[in-house]
N, C-alpha and C positions, 0 to 999 in steps of 0.2 A: 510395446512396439517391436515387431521382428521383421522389419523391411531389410531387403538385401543389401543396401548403401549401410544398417545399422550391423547387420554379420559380419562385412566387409571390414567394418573400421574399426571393429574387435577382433579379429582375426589377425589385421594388420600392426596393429599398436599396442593393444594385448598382450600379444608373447615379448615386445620391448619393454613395456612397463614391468611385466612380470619379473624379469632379471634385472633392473634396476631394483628392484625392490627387494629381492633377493640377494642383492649387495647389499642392503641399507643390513639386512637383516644377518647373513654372515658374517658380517665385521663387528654387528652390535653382540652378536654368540660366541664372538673370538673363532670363527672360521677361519675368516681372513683377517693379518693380521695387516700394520702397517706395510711391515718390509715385505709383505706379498702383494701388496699394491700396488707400492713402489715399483717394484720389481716387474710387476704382470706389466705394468704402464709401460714400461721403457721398451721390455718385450713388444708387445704390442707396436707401437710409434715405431721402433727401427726394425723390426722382420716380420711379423705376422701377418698386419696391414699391408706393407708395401708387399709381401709374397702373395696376398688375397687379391689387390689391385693387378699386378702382374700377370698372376694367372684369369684373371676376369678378361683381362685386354688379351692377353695373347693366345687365346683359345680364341675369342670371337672374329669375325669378320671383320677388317680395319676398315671399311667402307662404311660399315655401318655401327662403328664403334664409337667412332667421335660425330655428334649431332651439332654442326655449327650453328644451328637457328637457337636450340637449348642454350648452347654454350653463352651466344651473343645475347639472350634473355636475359640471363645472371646477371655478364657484365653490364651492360648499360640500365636495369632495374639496383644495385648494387650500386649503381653511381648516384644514379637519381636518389636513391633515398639515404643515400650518404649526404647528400647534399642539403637536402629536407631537411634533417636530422643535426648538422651543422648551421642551419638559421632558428632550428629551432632551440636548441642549447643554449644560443647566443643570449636568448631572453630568461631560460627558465630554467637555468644550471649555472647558480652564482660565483664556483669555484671553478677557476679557468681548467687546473691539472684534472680535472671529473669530468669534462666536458668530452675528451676522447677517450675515454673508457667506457662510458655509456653509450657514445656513437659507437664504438667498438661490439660493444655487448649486445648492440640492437641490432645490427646485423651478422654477425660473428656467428651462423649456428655451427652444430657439432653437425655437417654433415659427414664426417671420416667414420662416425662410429654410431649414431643414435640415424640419420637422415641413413647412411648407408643400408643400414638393417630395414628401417620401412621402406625402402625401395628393393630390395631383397626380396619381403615379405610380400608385398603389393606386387610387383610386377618383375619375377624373377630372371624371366628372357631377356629383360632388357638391365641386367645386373652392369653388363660392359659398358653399356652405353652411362650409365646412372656412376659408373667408375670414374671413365674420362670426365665426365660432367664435375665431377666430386675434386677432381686433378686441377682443371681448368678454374673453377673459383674460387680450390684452397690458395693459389694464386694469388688472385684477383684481393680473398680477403687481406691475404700476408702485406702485400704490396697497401695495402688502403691502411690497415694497421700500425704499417712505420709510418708514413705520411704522417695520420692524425695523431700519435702519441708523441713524433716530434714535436710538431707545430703547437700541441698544446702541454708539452713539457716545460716544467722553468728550465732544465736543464739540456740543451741538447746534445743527441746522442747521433752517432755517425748511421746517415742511413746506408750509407756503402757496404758497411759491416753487418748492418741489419739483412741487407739484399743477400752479400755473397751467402750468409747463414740458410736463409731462404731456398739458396740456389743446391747447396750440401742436404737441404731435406731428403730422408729417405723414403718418401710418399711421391714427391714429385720425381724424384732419380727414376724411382721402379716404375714410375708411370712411362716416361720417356724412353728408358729400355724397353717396356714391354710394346708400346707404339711401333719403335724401332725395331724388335723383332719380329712384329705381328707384318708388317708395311715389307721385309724384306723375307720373309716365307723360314726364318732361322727355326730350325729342327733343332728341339733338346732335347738330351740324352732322355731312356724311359725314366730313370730314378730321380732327376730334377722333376721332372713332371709328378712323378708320386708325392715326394717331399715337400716341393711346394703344395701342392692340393691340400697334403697334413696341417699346414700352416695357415693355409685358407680357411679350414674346416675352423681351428682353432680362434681366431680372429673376434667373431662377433660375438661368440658368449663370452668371452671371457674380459672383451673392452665391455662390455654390457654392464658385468661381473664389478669390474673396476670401477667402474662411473659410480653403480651404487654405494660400493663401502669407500669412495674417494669423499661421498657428500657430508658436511660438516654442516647441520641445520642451526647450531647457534651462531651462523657467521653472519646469518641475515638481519639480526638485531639494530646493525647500525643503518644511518644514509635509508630510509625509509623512502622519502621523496624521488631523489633517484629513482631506485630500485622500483619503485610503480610503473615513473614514465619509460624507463629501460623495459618494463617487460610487457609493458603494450604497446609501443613499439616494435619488439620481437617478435611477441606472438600473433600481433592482431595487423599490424602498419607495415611490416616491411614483408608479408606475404600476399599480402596484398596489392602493396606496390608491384614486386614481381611477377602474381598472376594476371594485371593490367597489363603489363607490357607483354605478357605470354599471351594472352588474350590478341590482341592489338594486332603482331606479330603471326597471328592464324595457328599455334600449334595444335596441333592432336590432342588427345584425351588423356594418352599415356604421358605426352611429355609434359603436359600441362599436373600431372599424378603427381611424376617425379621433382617438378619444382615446388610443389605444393611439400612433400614432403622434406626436400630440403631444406626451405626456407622458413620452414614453421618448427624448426625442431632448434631444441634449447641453444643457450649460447656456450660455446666448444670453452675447454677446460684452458684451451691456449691463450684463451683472449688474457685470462690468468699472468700466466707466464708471461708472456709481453709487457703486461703492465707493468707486474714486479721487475723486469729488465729495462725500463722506464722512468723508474721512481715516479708514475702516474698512479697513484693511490690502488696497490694491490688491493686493499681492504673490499673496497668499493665491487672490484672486477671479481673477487670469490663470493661476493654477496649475491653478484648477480647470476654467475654461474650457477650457485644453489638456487637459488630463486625462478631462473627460468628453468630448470628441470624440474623443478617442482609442479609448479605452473605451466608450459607449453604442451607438455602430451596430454593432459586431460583436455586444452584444448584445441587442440589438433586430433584429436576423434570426433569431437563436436562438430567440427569445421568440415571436414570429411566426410562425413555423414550430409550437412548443407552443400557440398561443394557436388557428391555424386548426383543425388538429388535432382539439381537443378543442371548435370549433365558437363559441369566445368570441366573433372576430370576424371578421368575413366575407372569404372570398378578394377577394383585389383583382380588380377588373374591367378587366382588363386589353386593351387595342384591337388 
């Protein structure tokens, strides 16, 4: 088979799987060791990313940076099947504290670093627009995250506290500066402009990098059950949900791309972190982190392949 929907969606997801896999394999050589992981992650999360988001937004045209119809897609598909997803737990997730960790997990993707790069990779012009989008429903997720890990904690924890943390993200701050400077015409000096771009350049191989030698595959052993219905949900249920209501909503080929690609891509390393800041069964939530990176890009080429196809979302424009 060499149809151009099938070049497309190796071209696309290809060079992302490639450095995923190429972490599994520098860590397993002693490349990379822990404390450069550690290290590269935190890198990453507080300057690299937000200088990459920053400079994507305040280069491009602020008119046509932030896509409201995109944006409002997310949110209200993200509700719906948050919702879906919480009748369905009710019957088929017999420990209460699991029940928002796996709603978490099945909608939670790694858009900041895995969804970012296919939208990159597929449709590179519209990198700012696929930024703000990325801004707008790490958001949305953060906010739906303390909700359900309260509500289904024995123990609750302050969501004030959870919120203000949120509001100190350095993903969302650089997104809102760089809004605020793009929206009021702010000229920076020529050496911020170089330095950040170094930091942009740097950004996506090396969170790539990380993801891979961060995966621990004997974590998936435990909570089997779970871990099924969490990742066909993820992979299969809630991009679909989303591309219904993108659908529904009339978008274009491109924007309907970049939700596809956000929404289908594994579940983000954070949903992690949350949990274990929760006492909501970390265990569960690194099982499924490994598990849907396992599982989601092989199929999410699949899907992308059927989705061009049949003309849902538009071939990536490829340089």
């Amino acid at each position: 088979m060499n149809s151009p929907a099938l070049i497309t969606a190796l071209l696309v997801i290809a060079p992302v799987m490639c450095l995923i896999i190429a972490g599994v394999v520098f860590k397993r050589v002693g490349l990379m060791s822990e404390a450069f992981v550690e290290g590269g992650s935190k890198l990453i999360y507080n300057v690299s990313l937000p200088a990459l988001l920053f400079n994507a937004i305040y280069t491009a045209d602020f008119s046509t940076a932030a896509n409201p119809d995109l944006i409002l897609t997310s949110v209200i598909g993200t509700i719906i099947f948050v919702l879906l997803m919480v009748l369905m737990c009710q019957f088929i997730i017999p420990e209460r504290t699991d029940r928002g960790v796996v709603i978490q997990g099945a909608y939670r993707s790694n858009i900041g670093i895995v969804g970012l790069a296919l939208s990159a990779n597929a449709y590179p012009e519209f990198f700012a627009t696929a930024s703000v989008f990325m801004a707008c429903t790490t958001l949305i997720y953060n906010l739906l995250a303390v909700l359900l890990l309260n509500f289904y904690s024995d123990k609750q924890h302050s969501v004030k506290d959870n919120i203000i943390a949120l509001l100190k993200n350095p993903i969302i701050i650089s997104i809102v500066l760089a809004l605020t400077a793009s929206y009021f015409s702010v000229q920076l000096p020529g050496v911020a402009k170089v330095s950040l771009a170094y930091f942009a350049q740097l950004t996506l191989p090396l969170a790539l990098l990380c993801t891979g030698a961060s995966l621990e595959f004997f974590a998936m052993r435990a909570a089997i059950g779970s871990m099924i219905m969490t990742n066909i949900a993820k992979c299969l249920l809630y991009p679909a949900v989303i591309l219904s209501i993108g659908y529904t909503l009339g978008l274009g080929g491109v924007e309907m791309g970049i939700l596809f690609l956000m929404s289908a891509s594994p579940t983000a390393a954070a949903s992690y972190i949350m949990a274990k800041k929760t006492n909501s069964n970390p265990v569960l939530a690194a099982n499924i982190v490994v598990s849907t990176t396992v599982i989601a890009i092989p199929i999410m080429m699949v899907s992308m392949i059927i989705l061009i196809q049949y003309g849902i979302i538009a071939p990536a424009t490829l340089e």
